[in-house]
N, C-alpha and C positions, 0 to 999 in steps of 0.2 A: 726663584725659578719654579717651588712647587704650586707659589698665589698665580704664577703668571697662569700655569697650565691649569688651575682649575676653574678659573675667569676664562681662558680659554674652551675649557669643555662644559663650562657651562651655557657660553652663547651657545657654542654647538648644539646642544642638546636642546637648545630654546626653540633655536631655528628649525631643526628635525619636528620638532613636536607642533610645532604651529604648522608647518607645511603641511605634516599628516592630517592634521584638524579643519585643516581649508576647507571649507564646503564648495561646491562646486552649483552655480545658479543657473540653475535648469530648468525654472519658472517658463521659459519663454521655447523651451526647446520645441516642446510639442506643435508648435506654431510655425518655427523655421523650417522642419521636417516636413511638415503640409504645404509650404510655400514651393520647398528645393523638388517634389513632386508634381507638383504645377506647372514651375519656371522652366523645369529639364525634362515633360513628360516621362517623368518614370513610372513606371509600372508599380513596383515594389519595393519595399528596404525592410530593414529589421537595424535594431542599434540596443546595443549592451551598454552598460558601464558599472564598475566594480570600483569600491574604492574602501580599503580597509576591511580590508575579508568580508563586502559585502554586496550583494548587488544594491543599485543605488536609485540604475533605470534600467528597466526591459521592454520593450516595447515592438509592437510589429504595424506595418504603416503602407496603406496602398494592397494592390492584388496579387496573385500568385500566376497569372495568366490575362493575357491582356484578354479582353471580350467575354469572360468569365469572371460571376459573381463569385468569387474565392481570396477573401481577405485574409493578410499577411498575420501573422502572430509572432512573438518571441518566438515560439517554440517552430516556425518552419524552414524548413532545410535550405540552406543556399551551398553552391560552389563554395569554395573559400581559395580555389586557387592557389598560390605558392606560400600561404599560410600553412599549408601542407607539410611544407618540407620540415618547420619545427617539431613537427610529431616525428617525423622519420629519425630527427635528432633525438629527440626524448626517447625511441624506442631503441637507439643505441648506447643512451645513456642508461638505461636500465642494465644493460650486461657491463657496461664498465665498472656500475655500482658493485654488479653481483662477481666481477674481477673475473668476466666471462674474454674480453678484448680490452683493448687501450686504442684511447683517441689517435696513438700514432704507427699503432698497429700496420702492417705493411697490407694492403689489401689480397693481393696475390696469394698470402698465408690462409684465405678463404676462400677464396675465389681463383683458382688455379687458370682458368678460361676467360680470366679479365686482362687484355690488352689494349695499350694505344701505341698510336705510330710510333713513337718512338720507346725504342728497347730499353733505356735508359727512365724512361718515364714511368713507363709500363711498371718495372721491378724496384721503383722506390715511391710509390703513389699510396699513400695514406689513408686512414679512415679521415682523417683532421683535413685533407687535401679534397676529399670528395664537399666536404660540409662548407668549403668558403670559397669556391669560385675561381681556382687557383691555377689550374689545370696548363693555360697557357692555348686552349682553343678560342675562336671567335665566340659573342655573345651566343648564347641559346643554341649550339654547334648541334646539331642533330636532331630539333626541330622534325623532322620528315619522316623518322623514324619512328615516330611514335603519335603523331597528332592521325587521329582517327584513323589507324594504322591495325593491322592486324598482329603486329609484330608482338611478341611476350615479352616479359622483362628480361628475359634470359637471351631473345633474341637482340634486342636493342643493344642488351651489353656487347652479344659477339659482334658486332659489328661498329662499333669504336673507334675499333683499330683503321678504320678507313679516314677519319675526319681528322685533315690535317690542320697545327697548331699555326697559333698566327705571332705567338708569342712564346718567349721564355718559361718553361715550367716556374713557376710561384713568380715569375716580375711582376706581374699586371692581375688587377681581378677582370674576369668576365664571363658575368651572368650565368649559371648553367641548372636541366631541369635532369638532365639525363643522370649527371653523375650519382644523385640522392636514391635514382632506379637499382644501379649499385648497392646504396650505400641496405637499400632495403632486400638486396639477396643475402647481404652478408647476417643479417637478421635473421634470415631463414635459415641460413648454412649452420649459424650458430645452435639456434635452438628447437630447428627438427619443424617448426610450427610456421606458417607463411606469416610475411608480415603483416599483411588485414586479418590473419586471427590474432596474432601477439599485439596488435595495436587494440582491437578491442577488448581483449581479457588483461590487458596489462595498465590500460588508460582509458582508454569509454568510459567501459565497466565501471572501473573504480570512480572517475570522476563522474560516475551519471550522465553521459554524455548520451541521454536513449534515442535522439536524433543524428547522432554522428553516424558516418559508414565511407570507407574510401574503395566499398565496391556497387557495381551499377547496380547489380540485382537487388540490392537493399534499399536502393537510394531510389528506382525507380518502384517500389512494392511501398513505399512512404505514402501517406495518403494525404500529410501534409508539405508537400514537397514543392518548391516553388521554379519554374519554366522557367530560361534562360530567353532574349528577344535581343533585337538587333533593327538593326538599322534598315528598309526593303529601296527598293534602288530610285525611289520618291520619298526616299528619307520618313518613313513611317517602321512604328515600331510594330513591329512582326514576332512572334514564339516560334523559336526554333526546335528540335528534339536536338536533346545533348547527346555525345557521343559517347561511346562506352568510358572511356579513360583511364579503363584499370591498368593497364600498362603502364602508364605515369601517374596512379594513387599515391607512391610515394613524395614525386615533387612539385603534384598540381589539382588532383581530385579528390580529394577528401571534402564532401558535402557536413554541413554542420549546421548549428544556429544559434542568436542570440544569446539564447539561453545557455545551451550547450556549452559556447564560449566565454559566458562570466565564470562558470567554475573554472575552465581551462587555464584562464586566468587569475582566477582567487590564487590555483594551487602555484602559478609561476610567482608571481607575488608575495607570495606564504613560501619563498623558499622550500616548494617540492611538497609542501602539507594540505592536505584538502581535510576536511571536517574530522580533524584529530587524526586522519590517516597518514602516515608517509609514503606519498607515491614514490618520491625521487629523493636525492641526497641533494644537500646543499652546497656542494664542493660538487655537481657536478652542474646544478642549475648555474655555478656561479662561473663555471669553464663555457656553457653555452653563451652567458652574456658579457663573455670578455672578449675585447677585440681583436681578431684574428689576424685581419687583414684590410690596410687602410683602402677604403671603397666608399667614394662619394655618393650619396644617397641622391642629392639633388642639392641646389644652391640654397643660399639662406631667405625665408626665416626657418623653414623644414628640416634644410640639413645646413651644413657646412665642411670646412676642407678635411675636420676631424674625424668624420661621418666614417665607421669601420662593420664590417663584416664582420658576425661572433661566429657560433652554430648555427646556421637557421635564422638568424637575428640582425639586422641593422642595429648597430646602436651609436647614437648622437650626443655630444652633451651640450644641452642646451642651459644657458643661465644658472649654471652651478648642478645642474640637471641629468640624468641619464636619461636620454628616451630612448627606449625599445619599441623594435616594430617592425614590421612588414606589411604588402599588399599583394594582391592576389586578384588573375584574370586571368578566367578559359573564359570560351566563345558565351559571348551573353550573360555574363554574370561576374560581378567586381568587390571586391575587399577591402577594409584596410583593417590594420589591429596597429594599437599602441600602447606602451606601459611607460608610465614614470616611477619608476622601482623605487627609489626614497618617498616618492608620494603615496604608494600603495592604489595607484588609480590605473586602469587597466582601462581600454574602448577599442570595443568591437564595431565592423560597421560591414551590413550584408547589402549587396542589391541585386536583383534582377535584370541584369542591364548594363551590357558591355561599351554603349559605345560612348556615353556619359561621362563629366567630370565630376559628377555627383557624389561620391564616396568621397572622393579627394577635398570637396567642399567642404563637406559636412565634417569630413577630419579637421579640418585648418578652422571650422567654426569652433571644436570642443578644446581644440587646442588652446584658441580665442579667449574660450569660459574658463581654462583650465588656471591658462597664466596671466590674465588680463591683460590681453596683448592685441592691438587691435594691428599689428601687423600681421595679422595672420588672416582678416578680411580680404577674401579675393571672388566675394560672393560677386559682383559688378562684373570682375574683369572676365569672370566662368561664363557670365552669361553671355557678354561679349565676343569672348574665345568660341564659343559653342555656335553661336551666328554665325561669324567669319568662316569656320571651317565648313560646317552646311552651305556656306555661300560657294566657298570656292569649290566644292566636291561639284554642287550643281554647277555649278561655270567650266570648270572643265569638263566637265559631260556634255555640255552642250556646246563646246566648243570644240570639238573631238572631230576632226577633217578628212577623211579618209583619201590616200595620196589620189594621183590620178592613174586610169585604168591601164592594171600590166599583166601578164600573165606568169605562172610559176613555170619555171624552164624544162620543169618534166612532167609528165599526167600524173593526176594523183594517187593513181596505185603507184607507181614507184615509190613514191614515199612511205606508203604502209608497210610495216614490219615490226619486228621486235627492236627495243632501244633497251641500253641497261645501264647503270650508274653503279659503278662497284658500292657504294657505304649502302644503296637504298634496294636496287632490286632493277628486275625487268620494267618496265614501260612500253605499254602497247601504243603502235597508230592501226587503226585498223578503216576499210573503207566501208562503209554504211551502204544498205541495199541501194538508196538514194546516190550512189557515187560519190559521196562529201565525204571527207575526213573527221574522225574521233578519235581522242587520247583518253587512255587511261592507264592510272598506276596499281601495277599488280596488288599492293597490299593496303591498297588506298582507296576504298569506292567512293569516296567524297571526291578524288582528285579524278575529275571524270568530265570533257566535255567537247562540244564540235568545234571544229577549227572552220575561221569563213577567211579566203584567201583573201590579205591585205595589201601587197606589195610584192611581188619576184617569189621571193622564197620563203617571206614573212607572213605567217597568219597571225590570225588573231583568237584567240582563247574563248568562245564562250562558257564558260564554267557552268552545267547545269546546280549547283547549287550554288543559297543565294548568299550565303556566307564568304565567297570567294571572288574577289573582283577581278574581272577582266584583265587577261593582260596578252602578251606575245608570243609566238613561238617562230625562233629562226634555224632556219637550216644551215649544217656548216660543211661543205665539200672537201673535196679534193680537187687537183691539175685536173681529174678526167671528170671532171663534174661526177664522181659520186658520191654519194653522202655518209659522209662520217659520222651523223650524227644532229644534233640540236641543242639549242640552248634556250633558256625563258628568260623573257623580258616582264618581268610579274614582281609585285610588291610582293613582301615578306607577308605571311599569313600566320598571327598570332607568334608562336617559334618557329614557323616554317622559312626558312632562308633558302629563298631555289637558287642564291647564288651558287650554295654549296654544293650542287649536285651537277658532276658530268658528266653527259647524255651520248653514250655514244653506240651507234649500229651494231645489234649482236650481228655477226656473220654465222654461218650455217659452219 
């Protein structure tokens, strides 16, 4: 029994030791990188990778602003999107270290003014509960509250309590950016200090992070800081200005780089230790990458039915394998990060450029070099998929038939007035010198534009900004033809879901 187990632990230890020693053939990388910027018009990228406490590649590829000479480097700032949210973890995992809270800490013991719909939910809702998705609301549930919104962190929380669940508290995971907003007052309440100061003096700092910042004014004072771009309505790539987004720093704006990200990386890798230093404990890095909550990531070869929700963390096992990971996407600019924790290999991947499969490529390519796996080649079908969808976007645009001529059953100042939506706020229509109709959302100046009568009581949306596409606005009455209100017929914008919001006539 003792020869079997030590013939046993010695494969083991064979197989660990060769995995780690794998070299990873990156001969060609430089080349696919200049290609996938060609084939996808991208602007920008930047790409890390870490393997064995060390960086291996750093590199910055393409510009910082389309029609400006300003090339990319490691070291320039990108969104990183819901890459974000594993800082927000790590920054709670420092007071669990310091035996400040517990992962199952009840929230409300912090936060006395943290409610949701249900009272029952409300007074047993977790720190552990905010970090996996759990909640029991629809995906990305309060979206509106915070996407270029004037709303505070504090404000978003009071207002929770209005977004009703679509599901069983813990039966089902789905998606959420709000709850990590939470999870970053309780940081505050904790230790006197906001959370973008305790995230930079407690992890920046320490890890060298001199390009990190999850507030605007830092991010935008960057001089190497790289423009977000998009899609313009003839499918050309256009720079937009980002939005402030400190409201949601905790589970979506934290700007970073390359660089930045290989240490971020070494230290998750290294078991919480950056260059002899102990950031974090390892019994708490090892609670963040344990599965919380089974959540498919996506179908295989990426993910599979085992695919679970940790902290902040997807993690997969792939071929004997743990991958760790996440991606990340606010307006114009895209993510992804993945670790093979036995392998010691960590990949970061930044772009300038939301509307792209590019990031995702370029992931399934390292994956590719990582495991010698040519299933994970989906460079053809990217370029494929990315036609098709430019095809049909232009096909129904120009197949767009506007009904035949009817008029709306009341003049259009009847329609102007105040509208309110209890979770979101007022909603103006207002009539314009020119007699035409305008909407806008009190806490929302992006959500701003003319309405051009379509049909009876249906207009249609022109959104002055060009981030927002077109959609509908219907009137909804009563017996006496007065109006109760409205509703929108509008795609989801980033986390904005206008299903969720009901528009209805303030009365005097």
């Amino acid at each position: 029994m003792k020869i079997k187990s030590f013939f046993i632990l010695a494969i083991w230890f064979i197989s660990i030791h060769d995995s780690v020693a794998q070299k990873i053939p990156l001969d060609s990388l430089d080349v696919y990188l200049e290609q996938i910027i060609k084939d996808f018009e991208l602007v920008g990228l930047s790409v890390g990778i870490v393997q064995n406490d060390s960086v291996i590649y750093s590199k910055g590829f393409g510009i910082k602003e389309i029609g400006k000479d300003s090339k990319v480097n490691d070291q320039t700032s990108f969104g990183i999107g819901s890459i974000s949210k594993s800082f927000t973890v790590l920054t709670l995992g420092l007071l669990v270290d310091e035996g400040k809270i517990s992962w199952d800490d009840r929230v409300k013991k912090y936060l006395p003014y943290f409610e949701l719909y249900s009272p029952y939910v409300t007074e047993n809702f977790t720190i552990r509960d905010l970090l996996t998705h759990r909640s029991g609301l629809k995906d990305v549930s309060g979206g509106t509250l915070w996407y270029h919104s004037d709303y505070s962190r504090v404000d978003i929380i009071k207002r929770l309590k209005h977004l009703k669940p679509v599901s069983g508290f813990r039966e089902k995971p789905a998606y959420q950016n709000t709850m990590f907003v939470v999870a970053s007052e309780i940081v505050k309440e904790v230790t006197g200090a906001s959370w973008d100061e305790f995230l930079k003096s407690r992890l920046f700092d320490r890890l060298e992070m001199n390009n990190s910042t999850s507030l605007a004014k830092d991010r935008e004072a960057n001089n190497n800081l790289a423009q977000p771009h998009i899609w313009d309505s003839e499918f050309q790539k256009v720079a937009i200005e980002q939005e402030n987004g400190d409201n949601l720093g905790p589970g979506g704006f934290i700007y970073s780089s390359a660089k930045d990200m290989n240490n971020y990386m070494r230290m998750l890798l290294n078991d919480g230790v950056f260059k002899n230093d102990s950031i974090i404990s390892k019994d708490v890095i090892d609670e963040i990458f344990k599965p919380q909550m089974l959540f498919q990531i996506s179908g295989p070869p990426l993910g599979n039915e085992f695919s679970s929700y940790g902290l902040g963390w997807w993690v997969t096992p792939f071929k004997g394998h743990k991958i760790i990971e996440h991606s990340g996407g606010i307006d114009g600019m895209s993510a992804q990060l993945f670790m093979v924790k036995d392998m010691n290999i960590g990949v970061v991947i930044l772009c300038n450029d939301s509307e792209e499969p590019a990031s995702f490529l370029i992931k399934s390519k390292l994956m590719q070099l990582i495991f010698n796996d040519e299933s994970f080649d989906f460079y053809d079908r990217g370029k494929e998929y990315r036609k098709e969808i430019i095809k049909e976007l232009k096909e129904e645009r120009a197949n767009e038939i506007k009904p035949k001529d009817s008029k709306p059953s009341l003049p259009l100042s009847s329609y102007a007035g105040v509208y309110t939506d209890e979770m979101y706020g007022d909603i103006y229509l207002t009539q314009t010198d020119n007699g035409k109709l305008e909407l806008s959302f009190s806490h929302t100046p992006i959500f701003k534009g003319r309405l051009i009568h379509w049909q009876y009581d249906t207009f249609k949306i022109d959104w002055y900004d060009i981030r927002i596409p077109d959609g509908f606005l219907i009137f909804n009455f009563n017996s006496k033809r007065e109006i109760l209100g409205f509703s929108l017929d509008q795609d989801n914008l980033l986390d904005v879901d206008f299903q969720e919001i009901e528009i209805k006539r303030k009365r005097d």
